[in-house]
VEXLUM-821296 format. One record per residue: x, y, z of N, C-alpha, C in turn; residue in three letters. Coordinates in steps of 0.05 Angstrom, whole numbers, plus 5000, padded with zeros to 4 digits. Example, Ala and Ser with C-alpha at 12.3 -4.5 7.8 and 13.67 -1.06 7.14 Angstrom:
! residues 2
526448865156524649105156526449345156ALA
525749555142527349795143525850015157SER
END
This chain:
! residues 436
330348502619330648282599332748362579UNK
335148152576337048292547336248112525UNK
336248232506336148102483338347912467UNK
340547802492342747552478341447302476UNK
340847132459340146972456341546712475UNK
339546592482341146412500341246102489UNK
342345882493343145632487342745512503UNK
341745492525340645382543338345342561UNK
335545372552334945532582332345352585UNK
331445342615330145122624326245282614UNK
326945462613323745522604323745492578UNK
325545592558325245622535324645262519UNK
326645122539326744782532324144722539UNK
322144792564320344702565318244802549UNK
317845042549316145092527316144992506UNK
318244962481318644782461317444482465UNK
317944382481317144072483314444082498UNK
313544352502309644272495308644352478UNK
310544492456308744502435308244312415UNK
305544332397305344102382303444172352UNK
303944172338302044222312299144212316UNK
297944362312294344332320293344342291UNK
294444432270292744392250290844572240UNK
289444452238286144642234284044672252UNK
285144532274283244542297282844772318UNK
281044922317279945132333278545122359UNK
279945272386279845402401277245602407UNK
276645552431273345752439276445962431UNK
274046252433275346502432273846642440UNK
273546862449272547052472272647392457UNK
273647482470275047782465275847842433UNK
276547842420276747882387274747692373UNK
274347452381272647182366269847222376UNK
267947322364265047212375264546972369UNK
264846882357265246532350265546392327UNK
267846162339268746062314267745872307UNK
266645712285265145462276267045372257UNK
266045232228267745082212268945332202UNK
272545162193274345372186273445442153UNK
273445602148272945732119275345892103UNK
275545882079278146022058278246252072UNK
281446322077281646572071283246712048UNK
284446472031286146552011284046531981UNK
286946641969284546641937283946351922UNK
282746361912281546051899284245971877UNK
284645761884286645591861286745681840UNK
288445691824288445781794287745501778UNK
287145461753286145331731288545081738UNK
290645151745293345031732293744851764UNK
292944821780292444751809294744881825UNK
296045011822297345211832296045291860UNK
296945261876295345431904296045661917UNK
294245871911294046221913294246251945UNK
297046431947295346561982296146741978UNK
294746872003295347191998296147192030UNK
298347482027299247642047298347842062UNK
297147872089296448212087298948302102UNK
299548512096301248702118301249082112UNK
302049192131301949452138304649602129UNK
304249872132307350012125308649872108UNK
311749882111313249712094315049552104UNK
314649362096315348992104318048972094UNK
318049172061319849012042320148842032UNK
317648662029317548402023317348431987UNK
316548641969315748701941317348481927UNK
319648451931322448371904322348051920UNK
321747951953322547751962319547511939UNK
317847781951314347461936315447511907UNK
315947721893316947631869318747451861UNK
320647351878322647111878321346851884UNK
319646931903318046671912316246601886UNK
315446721879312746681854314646591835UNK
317046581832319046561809319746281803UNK
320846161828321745991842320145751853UNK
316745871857316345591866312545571855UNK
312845561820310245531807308045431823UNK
307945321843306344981860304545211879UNK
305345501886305845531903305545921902UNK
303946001896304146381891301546551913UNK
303646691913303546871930302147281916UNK
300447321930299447601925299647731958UNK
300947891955300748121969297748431975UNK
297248401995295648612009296548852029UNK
296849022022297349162037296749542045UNK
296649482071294849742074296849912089UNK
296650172100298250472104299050402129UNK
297350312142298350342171297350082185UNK
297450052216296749782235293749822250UNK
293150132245290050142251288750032239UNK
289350112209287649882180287949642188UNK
290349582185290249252192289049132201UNK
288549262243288149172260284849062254UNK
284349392248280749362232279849192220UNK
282249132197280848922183281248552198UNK
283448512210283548302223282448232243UNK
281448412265278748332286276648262279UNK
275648432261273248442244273448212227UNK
274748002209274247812199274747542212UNK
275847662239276547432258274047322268UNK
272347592275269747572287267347412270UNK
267847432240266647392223266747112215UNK
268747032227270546782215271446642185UNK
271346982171272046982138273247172131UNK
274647102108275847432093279347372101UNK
279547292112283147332128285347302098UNK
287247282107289247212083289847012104UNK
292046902082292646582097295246732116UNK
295846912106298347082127297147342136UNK
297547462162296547652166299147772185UNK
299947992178301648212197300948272215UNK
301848262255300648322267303948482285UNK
302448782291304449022301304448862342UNK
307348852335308248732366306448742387UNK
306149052392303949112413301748982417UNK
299848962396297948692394298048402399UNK
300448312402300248072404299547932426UNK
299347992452298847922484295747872473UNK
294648052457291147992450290547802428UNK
292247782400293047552395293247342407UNK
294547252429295647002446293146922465UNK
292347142474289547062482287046962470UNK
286946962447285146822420287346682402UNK
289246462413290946352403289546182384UNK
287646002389286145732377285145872349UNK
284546142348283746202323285546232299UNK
287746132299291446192291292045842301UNK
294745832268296045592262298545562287UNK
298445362296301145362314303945342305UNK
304745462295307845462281310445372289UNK
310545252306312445082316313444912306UNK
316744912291317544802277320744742282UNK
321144512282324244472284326444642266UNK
325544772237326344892224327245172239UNK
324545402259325545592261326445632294UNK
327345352310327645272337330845542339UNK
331445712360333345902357333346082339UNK
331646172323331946392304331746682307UNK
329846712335329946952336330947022373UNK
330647282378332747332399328947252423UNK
330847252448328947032464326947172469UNK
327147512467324047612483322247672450UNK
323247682431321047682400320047302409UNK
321247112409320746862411317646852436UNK
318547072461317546972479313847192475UNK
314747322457312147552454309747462439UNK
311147172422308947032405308346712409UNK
309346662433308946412448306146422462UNK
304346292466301846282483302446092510UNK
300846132526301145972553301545712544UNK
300245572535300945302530303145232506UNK
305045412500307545442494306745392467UNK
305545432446304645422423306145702409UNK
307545662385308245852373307045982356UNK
305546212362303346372349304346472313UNK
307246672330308046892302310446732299UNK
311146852272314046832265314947162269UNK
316847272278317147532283318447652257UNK
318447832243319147982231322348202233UNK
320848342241324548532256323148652284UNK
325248872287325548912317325449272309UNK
325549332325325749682330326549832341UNK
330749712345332049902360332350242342UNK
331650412361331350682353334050852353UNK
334151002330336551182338335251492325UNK
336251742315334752052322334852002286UNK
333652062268333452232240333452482251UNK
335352662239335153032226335553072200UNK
335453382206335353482180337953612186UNK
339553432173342353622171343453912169UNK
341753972151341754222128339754422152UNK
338154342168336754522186338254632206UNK
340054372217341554432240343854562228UNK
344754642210346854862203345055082199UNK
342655092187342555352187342155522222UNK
340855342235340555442269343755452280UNK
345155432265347955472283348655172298UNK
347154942302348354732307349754552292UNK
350754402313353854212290351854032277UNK
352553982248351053732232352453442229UNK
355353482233356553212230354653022249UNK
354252742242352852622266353752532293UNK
356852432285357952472312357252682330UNK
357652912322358553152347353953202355UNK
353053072328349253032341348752812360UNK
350752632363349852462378350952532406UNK
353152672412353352852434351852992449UNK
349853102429347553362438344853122451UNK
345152842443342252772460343252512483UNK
344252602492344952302504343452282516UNK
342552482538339752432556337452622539UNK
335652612551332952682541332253002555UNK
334053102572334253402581336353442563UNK
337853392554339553472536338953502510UNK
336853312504336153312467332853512469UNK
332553672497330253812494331154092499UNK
333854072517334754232512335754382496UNK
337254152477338454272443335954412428UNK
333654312433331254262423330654592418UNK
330754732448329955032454331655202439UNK
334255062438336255302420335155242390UNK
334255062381333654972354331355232342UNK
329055202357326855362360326755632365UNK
328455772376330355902379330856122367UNK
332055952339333856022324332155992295UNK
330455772300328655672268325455702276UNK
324155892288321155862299320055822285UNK
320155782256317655622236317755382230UNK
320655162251319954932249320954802268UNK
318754612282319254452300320854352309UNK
321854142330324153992336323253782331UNK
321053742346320453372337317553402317UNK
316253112311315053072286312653132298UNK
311252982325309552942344310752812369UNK
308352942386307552902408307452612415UNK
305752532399304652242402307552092389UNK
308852182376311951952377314352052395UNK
313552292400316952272426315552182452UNK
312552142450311452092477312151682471UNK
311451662447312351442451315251242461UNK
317351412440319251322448320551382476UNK
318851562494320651562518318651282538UNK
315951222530314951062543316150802530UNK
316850732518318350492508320750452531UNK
322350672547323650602566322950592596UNK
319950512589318850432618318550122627UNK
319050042642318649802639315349612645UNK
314049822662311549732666310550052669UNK
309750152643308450392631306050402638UNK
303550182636301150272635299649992656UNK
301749812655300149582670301949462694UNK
301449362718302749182734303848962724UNK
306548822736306248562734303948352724UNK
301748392745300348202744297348312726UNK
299748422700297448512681293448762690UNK
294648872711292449102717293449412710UNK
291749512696292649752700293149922721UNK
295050112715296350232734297050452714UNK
296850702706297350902695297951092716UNK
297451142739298351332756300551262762UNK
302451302750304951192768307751372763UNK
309251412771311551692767312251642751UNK
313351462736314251482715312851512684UNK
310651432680308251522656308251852665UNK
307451912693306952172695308652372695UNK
311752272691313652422687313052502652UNK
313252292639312752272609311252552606UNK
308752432615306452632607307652982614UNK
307853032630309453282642311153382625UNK
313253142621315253242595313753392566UNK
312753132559312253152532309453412519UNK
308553482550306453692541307653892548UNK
309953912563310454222571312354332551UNK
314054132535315254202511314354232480UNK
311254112488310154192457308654452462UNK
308354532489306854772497309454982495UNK
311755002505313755092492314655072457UNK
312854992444314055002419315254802406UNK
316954482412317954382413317154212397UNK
314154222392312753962379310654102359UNK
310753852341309554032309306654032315UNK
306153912343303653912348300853772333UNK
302653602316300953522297300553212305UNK
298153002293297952742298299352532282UNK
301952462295303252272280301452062259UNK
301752012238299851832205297652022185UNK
297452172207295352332190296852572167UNK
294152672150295852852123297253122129UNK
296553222148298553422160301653342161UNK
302153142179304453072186305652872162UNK
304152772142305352792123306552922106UNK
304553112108306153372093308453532105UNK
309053562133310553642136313053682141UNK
314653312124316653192117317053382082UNK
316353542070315653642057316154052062UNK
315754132077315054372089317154472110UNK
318954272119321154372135318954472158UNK
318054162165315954172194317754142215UNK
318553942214320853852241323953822227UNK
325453782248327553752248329553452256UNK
326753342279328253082284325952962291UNK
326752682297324152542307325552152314UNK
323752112322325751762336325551582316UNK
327551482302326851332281328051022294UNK
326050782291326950612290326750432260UNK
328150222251329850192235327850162201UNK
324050052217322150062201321350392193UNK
322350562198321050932198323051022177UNK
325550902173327451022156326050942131UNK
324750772118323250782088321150982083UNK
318850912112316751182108317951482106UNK
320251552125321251842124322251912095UNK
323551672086324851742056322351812033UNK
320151622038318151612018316351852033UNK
316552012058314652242054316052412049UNK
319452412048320852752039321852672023UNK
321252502009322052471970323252711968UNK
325652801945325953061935326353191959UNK
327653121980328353292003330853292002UNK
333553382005335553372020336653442049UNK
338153332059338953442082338653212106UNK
336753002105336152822128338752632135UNK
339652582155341352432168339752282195UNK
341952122205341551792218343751842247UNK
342951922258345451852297345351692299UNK
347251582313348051232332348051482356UNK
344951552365343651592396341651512398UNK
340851472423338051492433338251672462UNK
336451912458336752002481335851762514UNK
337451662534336751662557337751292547UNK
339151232524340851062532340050772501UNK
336850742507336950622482333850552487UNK
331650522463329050362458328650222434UNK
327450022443324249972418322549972414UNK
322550032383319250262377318649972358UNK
316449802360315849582345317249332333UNK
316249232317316448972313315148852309UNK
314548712287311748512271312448202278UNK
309348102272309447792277307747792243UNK
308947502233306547432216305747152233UNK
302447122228300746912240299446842211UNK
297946562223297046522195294646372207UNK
292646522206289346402213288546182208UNK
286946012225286445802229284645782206UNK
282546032188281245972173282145982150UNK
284345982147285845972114285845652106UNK
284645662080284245362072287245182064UNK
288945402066292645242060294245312085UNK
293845232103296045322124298845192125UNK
298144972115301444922114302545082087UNK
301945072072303245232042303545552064UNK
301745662077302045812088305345912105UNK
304345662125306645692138309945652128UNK
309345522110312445412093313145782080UNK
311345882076311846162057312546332085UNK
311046322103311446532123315546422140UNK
314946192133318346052151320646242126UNK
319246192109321946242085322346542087UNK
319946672083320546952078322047092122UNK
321946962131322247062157324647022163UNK
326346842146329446732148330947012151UNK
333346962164336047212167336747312138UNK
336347112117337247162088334847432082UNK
332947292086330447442070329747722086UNK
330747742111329747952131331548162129UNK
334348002124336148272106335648392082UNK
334748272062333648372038331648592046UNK
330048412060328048662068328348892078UNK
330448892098332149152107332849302084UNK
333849112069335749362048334749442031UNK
331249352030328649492025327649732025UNK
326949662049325749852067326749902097UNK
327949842102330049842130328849742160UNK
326949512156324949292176328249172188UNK
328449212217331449142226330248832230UNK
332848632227331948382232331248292254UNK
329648132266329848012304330547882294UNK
333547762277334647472288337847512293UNK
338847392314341247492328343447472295UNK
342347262285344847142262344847342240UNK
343147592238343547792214345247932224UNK
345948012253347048232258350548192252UNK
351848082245354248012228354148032198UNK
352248052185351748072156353048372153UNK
355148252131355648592116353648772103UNK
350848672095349248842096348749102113UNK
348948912130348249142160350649282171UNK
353049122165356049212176357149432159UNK
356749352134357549542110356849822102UNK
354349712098352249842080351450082090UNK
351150322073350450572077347250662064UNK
347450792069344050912056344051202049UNK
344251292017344451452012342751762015UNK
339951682021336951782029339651892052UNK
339651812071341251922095343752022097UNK
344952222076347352242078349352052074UNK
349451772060351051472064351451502092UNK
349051482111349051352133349151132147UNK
351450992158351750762158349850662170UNK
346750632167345150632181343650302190UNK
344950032178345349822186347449882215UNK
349849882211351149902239350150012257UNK
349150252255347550362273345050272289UNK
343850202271341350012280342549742300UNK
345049612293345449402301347049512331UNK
348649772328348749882358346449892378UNK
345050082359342450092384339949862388UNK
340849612378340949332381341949342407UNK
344749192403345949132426345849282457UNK
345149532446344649762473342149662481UNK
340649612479337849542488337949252518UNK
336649362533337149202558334249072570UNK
332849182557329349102577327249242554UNK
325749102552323049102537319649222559UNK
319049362545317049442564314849222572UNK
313349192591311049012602310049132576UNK
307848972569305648982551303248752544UNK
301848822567299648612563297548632543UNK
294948582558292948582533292148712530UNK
292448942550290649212553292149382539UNK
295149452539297249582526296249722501UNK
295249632473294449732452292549982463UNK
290549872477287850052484288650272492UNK
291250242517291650462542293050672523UNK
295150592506296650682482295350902467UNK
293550782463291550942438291051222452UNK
289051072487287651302503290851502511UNK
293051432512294751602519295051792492UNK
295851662473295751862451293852112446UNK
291651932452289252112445289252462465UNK
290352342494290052472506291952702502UNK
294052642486296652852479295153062456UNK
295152802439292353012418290553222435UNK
289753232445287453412453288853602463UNK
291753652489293753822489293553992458UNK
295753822444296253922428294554112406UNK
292454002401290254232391288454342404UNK
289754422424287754602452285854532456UNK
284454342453281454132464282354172498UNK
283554042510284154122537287054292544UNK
287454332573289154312587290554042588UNK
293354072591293853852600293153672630UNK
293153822652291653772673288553552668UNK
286653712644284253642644284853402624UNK
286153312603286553202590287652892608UNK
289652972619290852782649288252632655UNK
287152812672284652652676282352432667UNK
281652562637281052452628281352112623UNK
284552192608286552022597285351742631UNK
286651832647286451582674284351552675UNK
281151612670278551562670278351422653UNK
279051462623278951272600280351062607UNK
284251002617285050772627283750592639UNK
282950692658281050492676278850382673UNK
277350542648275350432648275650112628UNK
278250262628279249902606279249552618UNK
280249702644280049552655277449382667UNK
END
């Protein structure tokens, strides 16, 4: 699948012309919904002044801070509060759980790409957003990730997550490697090459890692699978050469040293943006705010236009807006505005959330603009290279989140000697399947 947006196309035309506004009307739901009855608030109660309150939830950083402050500025009738929690596990927690409940939601809720196949399958519980306003806005496979079978537009997408390498500049001179980023983006083109550099790194610096975790270079090399954990026809399939190449890789080089061995979100690996833990790690275009805000008072971090083994994406948000929010159109009018190419650049130049809409990627924002956290890394262009490099999106059905987790988990247990990797393997495909 490429990500060029197309002007023509006989699925995309037909999907559009079955979709249709549903309103407030709710859908049986199954799997996340134990059941839905009358729709109930999820936003805050009116102010005195009839003003109508909604609230936002979202995860990590959106960059949205300065945009709802414009909005709240700009449109009295009409304000907006923000929620927001650390990560997409919180999130997730709290949005199953009030889905099930059929209370508590915000009238907007953030939902992390991967999730959304399970989303789409409890579509009826969610506003259908289909609107002549945002018809072409985003590139065709973010469009096609928050569409439901009966062609109903679930999310509005957020950005995208072409990946390129963060280092530590200042590390790789002291190990004797070149720090300009050109002559770094040389050293990874393929993924034997950037594990290779990896060994001389370690080498030369044994009290600090190459990469951040396990659980994120395992990710970003499974991002270049195309059907990683499931078949076509949506079954799992985890035994398959290419996951099991992954696995092979990514444990035999943190068993070599290679990996900080630690669990990507947790306080360890926060800290060790701090501690001269690692050296590199896969940043896509949402990771450049968190890296800056966990090595505050750091110098030395830089930005490549690489990806080892050619190009991926590591995420991408939808906002949805629950069927039980008592304002869904005020809803949806706030979620259309803030999701525009205008507003998704701001947000970039935020927190660096790359846009999914083809029409930002010409913005001198992104063409210009440097980032000083990074060395004045032109780190818009870059992002917008490893954009265009991107050729196919991985399968990801409904099971995807679950299998995800059980793969991580299973690296975890490597990594803090709980198992062998062998025994861990095992496991890992016992837990897959039983997902199934």
């Amino acid at each position: 699948m490429t990500l060029n947006r197309t002007t023509s196309s006989p699925t995309r035309s037909t999907t559009r012309s079955a979709r249709r506004r549903r309103g407030l009307a709710l859908a049986a739901v199954t799997a996340l919904v134990a059941s839905l009855t009358a729709a109930c608030g999820g936003g805050e109660d009116d102010s005195a002044d009839g003003a109508v309150e909604l609230s936002i939830a979202t995860f990590n950083e959106f960059g949205y801070e300065e945009l709802i402050e414009e909005w709240n500025a700009e449109n009295p009738d009409i304000q907006v509060t923000q929620r927001k929690v650390a990560n997409w596990d919180e999130a997730k927690d709290n949005l199953y759980t009030k889905l099930a409940a059929n209370s508590g939601l915000s009238d907007i809720e953030a939902v992390e790409g991967d999730a959304m196949r399970a989303i789409l399958a409890e579509s009826g519980a969610f506003v259908d957003l289909a609107d002549p306003a945002v018809e072409g806005r985003w590139y065709d496979f973010v469009e096609t990730q928050a569409t439901d079978d009966e062609g109903q537009l679930i999310g509005y997408g957020t950005d995208i997550g072409p990946e390129g390498i963060c280092y530590r500049a200042d590390l790789f001179e002291e190990a004797g490697l070149p720090s300009d980023r050109a002559e770094v983006a040389e050293l990874m083109g393929t993924w034997e090459d950037y594990y290779a550099t990896g060994e001389q790194f370690v080498a030369a610096m044994p009290d600090t890692a190459w990469y951040d975790s396990s659980g994120s270079i395992g990710q970003a090399m499974i991002n270049q699978i195309e059907y990683p954990f499931e078949n076509a026809d949506g079954e799992i399939d985890v035994e398959n050469p290419e996951l099991e190449a992954v696995w092979e890789t990514v444990t035999s080089n943190s068993e070599a040293g290679l990996s900080t061995r630690l669990a990507q979100w947790n306080d360890d690996w926060t800290a060790s943006f701090q501690n001269d833990g690692h050296a590199t790690m896969p940043c896509p275009g949402w990771m450049l705010g968190i890296v800056e805000g966990n090595a505050a008072g750091v110098e030395g971090w830089d930005f490549a236009d690489v990806f080892p083994g050619g190009a991926g994406n590591w995420g991408g948000s939808f906002l949805v807006v629950p069927a039980q929010s008592e304002h869904p159109e005020e809803a949806q009018q706030f979620a259309e505005w803030i999701t525009r190419p205008e507003q998704q650049l701001r947000a970039y130049e935020a927190k660096g959330p790359f846009p999914s809409q083809p029409e930002a990627l010409g913005d001198p924002i992104l063409t210009e603009g440097t980032n000083p956290f990074f060395n004045d890394a032109p780190t818009g262009q870059i992002l917008s290279n490893r954009a265009e490099a991107l050729t196919m999106q991985p399968f990801k059905g409904v099971h995807y989140p679950d299998v995800l987790a059980a793969f991580q988990a299973a690296l975890l247990r490597v990594d803090d000697g709980s198992n062998t990797p062998e025994e861990s393997w095992e496991t890992f495909v016992s837990d897959a399947s039983a997902l199934g």
